[in-house]
C-alpha positions in Angstrom: 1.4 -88.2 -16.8 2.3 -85.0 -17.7 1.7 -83.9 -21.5 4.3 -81.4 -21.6 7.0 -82.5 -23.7 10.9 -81.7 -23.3 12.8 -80.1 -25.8 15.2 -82.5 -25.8 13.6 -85.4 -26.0 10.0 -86.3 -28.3 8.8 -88.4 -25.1 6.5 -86.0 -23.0 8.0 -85.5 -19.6 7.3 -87.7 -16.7 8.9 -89.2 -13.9 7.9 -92.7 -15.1 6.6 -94.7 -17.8 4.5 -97.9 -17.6 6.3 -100.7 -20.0 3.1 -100.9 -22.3 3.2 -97.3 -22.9 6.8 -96.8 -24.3 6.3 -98.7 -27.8 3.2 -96.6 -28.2 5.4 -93.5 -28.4 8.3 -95.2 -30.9 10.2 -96.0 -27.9 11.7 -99.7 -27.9 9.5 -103.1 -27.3 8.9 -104.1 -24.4 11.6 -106.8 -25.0 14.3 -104.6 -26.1 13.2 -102.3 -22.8 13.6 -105.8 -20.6 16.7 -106.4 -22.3 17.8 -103.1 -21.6 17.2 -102.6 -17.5 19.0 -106.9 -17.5 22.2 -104.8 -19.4 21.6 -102.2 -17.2 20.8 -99.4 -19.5 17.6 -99.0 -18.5 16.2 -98.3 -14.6 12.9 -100.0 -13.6 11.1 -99.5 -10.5 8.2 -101.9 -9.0 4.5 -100.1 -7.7 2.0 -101.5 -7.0 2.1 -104.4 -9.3 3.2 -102.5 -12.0 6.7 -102.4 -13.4 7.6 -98.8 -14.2 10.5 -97.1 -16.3 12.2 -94.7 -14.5 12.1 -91.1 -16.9 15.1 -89.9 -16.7 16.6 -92.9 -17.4 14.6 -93.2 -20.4 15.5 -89.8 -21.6 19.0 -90.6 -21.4 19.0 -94.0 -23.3 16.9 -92.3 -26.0 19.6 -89.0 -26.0 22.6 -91.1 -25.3 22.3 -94.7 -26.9 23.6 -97.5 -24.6 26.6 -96.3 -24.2 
């Protein structure tokens, strides 16, 4: 992952983060993130085993709400 951050989001820049992950940077629980991608404000992609959160689709939840 890439420890640049972007300046308009605190979450450092990445194309995808591993569900674990997020609550450790004051994102949303790993509930409230499965809750989310169900409502479909949230994106997650399957690899290898490992369910992933699509970036950009975190960025804009976190920018945005759940509009």
């Amino acid at each position: 992952m890439d420890s640049t951050t972007n300046k308009t989001s605190p979450l450092p820049t990445a194309f995808a983060y591993r569900v674990n992950e997020v609550p450790l940077m004051g994102g949303p629980s790993r509930t409230t993130i499965y809750k989310l991608a169900k409502n479909g404000h949230l994106k997650l992609v399957k690899l290898g085993g490992r369910t992933l959160i699509e970036g950009d689709s975190l960025r804009s939840l976190l920018k945005n709400g759940n509009k």
